[in-house]
Backbone as a chain_set.jsonl record, in Angstrom:
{"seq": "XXXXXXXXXXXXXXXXXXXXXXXXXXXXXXXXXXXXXXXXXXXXXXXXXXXXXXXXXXXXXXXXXXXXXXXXXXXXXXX", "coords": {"N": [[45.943, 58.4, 45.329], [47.312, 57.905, 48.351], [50.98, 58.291, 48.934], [53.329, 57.442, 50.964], [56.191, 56.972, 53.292], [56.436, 53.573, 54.835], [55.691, 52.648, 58.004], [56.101, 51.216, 60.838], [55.057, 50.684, 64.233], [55.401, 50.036, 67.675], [53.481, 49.548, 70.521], [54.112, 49.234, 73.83], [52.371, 49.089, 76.225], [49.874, 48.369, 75.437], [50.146, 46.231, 73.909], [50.185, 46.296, 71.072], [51.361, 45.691, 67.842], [51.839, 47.644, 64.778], [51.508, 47.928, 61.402], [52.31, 49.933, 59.427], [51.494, 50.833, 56.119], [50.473, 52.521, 54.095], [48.674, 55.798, 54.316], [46.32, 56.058, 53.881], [42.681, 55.715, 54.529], [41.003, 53.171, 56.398], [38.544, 51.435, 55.102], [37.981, 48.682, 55.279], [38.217, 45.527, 56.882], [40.121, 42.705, 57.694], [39.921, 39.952, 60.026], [41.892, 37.629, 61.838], [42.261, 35.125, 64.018], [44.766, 37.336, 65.82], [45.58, 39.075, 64.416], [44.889, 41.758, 62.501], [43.882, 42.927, 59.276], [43.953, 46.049, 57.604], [41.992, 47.631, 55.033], [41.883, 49.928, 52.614], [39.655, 52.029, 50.19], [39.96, 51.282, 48.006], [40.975, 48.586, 47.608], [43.284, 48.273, 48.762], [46.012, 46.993, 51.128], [46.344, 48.976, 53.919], [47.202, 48.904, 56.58], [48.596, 46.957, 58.64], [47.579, 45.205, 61.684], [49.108, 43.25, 64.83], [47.443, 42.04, 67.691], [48.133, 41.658, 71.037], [50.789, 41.193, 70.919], [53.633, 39.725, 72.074], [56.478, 41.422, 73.48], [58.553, 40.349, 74.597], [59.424, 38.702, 73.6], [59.131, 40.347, 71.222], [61.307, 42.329, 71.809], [63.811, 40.61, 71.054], [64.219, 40.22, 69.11], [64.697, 42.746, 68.144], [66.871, 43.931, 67.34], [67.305, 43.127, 64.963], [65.217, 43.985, 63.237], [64.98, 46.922, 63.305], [67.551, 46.751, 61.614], [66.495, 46.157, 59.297], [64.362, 47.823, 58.887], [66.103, 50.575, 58.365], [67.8, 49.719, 55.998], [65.301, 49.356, 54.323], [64.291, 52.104, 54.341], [62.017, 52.392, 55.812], [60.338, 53.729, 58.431], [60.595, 53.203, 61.963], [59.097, 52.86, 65.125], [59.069, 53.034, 69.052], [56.952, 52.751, 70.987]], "CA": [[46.42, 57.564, 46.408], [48.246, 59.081, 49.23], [52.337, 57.823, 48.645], [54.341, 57.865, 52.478], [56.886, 55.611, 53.876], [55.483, 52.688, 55.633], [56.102, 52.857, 59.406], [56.594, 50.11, 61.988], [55.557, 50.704, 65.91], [54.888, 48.81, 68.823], [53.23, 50.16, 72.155], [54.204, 48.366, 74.804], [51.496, 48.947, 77.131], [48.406, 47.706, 74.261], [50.671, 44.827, 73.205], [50.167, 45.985, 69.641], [52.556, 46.079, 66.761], [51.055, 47.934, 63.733], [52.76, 47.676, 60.246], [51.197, 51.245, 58.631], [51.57, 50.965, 54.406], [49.702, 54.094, 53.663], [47.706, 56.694, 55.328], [44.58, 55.964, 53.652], [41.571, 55.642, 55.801], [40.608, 51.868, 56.381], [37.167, 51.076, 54.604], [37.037, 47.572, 55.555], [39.386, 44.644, 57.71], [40.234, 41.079, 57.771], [40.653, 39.5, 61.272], [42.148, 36.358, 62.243], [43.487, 35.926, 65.7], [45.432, 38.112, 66.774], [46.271, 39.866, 63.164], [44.037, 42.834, 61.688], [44.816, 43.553, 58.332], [42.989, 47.018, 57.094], [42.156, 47.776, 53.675], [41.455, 51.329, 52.284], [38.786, 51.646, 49.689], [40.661, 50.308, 46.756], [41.131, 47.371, 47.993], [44.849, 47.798, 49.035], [46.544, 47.183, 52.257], [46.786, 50.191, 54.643], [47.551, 48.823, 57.982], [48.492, 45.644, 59.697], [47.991, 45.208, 63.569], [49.401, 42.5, 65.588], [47.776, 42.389, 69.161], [49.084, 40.709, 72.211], [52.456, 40.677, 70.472], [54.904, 39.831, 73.195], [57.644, 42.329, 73.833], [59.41, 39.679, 75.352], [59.722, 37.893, 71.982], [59.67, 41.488, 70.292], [63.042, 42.837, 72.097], [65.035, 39.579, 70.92], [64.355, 40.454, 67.397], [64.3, 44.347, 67.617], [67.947, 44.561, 66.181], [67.334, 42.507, 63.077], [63.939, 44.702, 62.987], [65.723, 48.059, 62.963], [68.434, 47.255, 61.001], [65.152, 45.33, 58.157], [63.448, 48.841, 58.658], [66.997, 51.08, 58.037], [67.661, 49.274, 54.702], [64.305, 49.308, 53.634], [64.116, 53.178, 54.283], [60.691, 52.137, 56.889], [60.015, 54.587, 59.456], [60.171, 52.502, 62.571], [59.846, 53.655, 66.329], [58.679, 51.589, 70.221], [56.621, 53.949, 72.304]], "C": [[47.604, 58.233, 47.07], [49.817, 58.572, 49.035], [53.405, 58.287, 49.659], [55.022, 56.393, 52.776], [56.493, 54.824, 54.689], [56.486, 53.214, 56.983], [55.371, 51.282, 60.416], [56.327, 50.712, 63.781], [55.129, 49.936, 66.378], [54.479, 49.669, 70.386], [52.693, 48.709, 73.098], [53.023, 47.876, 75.785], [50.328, 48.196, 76.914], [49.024, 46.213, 73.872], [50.084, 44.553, 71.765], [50.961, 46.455, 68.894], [51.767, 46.343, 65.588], [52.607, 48.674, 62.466], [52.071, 48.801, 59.177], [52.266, 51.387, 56.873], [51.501, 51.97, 53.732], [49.108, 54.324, 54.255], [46.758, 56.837, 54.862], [43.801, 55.765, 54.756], [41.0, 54.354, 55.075], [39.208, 52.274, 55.864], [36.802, 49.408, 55.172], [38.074, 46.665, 55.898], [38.923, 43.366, 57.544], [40.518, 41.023, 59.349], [40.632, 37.846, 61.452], [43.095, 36.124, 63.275], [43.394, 36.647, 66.146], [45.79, 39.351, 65.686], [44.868, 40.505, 62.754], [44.382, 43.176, 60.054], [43.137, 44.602, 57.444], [43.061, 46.735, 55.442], [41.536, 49.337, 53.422], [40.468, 50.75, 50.796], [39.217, 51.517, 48.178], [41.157, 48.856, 46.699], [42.27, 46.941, 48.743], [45.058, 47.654, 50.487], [46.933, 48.076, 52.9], [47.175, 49.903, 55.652], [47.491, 47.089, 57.942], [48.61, 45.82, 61.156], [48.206, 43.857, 64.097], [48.846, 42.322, 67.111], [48.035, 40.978, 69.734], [50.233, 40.466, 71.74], [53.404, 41.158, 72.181], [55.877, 40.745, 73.148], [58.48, 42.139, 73.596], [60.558, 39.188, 73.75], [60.003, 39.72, 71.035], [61.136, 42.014, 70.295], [63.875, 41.735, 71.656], [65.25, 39.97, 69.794], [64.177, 42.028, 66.74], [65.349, 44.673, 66.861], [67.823, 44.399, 65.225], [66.133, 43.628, 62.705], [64.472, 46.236, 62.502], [66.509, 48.339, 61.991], [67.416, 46.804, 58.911], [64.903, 47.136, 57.648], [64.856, 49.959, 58.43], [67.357, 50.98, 56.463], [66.633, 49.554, 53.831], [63.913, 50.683, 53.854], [62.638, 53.203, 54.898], [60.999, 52.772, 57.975], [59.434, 53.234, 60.826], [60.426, 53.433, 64.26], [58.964, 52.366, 67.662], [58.531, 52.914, 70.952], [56.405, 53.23, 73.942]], "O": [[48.533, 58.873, 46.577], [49.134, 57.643, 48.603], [54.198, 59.203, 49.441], [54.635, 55.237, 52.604], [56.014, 55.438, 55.642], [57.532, 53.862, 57.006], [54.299, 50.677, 60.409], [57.276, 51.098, 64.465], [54.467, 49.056, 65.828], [55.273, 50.267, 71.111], [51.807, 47.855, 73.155], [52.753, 46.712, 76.081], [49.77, 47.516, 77.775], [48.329, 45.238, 73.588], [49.685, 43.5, 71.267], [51.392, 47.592, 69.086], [50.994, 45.454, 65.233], [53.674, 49.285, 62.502], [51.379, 48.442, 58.224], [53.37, 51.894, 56.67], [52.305, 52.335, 52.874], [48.642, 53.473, 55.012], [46.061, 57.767, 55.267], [44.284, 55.652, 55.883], [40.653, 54.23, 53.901], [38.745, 53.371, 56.176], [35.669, 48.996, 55.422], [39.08, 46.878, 55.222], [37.782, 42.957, 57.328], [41.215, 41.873, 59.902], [39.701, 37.06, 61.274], [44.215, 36.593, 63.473], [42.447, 37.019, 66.839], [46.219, 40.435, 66.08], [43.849, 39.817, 62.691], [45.41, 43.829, 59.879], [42.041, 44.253, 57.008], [43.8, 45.992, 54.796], [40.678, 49.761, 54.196], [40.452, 49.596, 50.369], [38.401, 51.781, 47.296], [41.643, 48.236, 45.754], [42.445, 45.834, 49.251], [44.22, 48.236, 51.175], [48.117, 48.302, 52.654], [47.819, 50.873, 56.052], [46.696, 46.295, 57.44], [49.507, 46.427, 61.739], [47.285, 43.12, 63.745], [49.744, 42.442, 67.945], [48.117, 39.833, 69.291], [50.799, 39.447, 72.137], [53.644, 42.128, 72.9], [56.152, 40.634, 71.953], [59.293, 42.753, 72.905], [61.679, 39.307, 73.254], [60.999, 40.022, 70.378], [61.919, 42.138, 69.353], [65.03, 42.0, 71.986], [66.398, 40.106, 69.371], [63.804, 42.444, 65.643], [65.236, 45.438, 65.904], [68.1, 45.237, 64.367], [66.33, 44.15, 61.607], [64.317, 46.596, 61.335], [66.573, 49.426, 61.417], [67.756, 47.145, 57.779], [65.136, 47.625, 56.543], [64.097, 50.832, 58.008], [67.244, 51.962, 55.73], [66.872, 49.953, 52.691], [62.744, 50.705, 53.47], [61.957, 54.127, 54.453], [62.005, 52.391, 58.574], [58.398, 52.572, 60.789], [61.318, 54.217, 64.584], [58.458, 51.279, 67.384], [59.331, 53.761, 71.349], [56.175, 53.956, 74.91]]}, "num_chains": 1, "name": "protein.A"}
């Protein structure tokens, strides 16, 4: 099992926020909504996606988000 720091982005333009766990390669997803959540073929969590996540609502809460993903040593970036 591959072992990398999770990572945090958001592209503005897609209006999706994806919450990457590990760099496994998805085998198989949950969807509900608006939320994706991958799974690699162990069953574990490799990816979450958010779409249509607002911005609007994202930029209010990007400081607490940054300073979440700083602490927690999470690779975060906003393309």
């Amino acid at each position: 099992m591959s072992k990398s720091k999770p990572k945090i982005s958001y592209d503005k333009e897609s209006q999706v926020m994806s919450i990457e766990l590990d760099k496994n390669k998805s085998v198989d997803s949950d969807v509900s909504g608006n939320v994706v959540i991958d799974y690699d073929k162990n069953g574990k969590v490799s990816r979450i996606n958010f779409y249509e996540f607002n911005f609007d609502n994202f930029r209010a809460g990007l400081k607490a988000i940054k300073e979440f993903a700083k602490k927690s040593d999470i690779a975060f970036s906003v393309k």
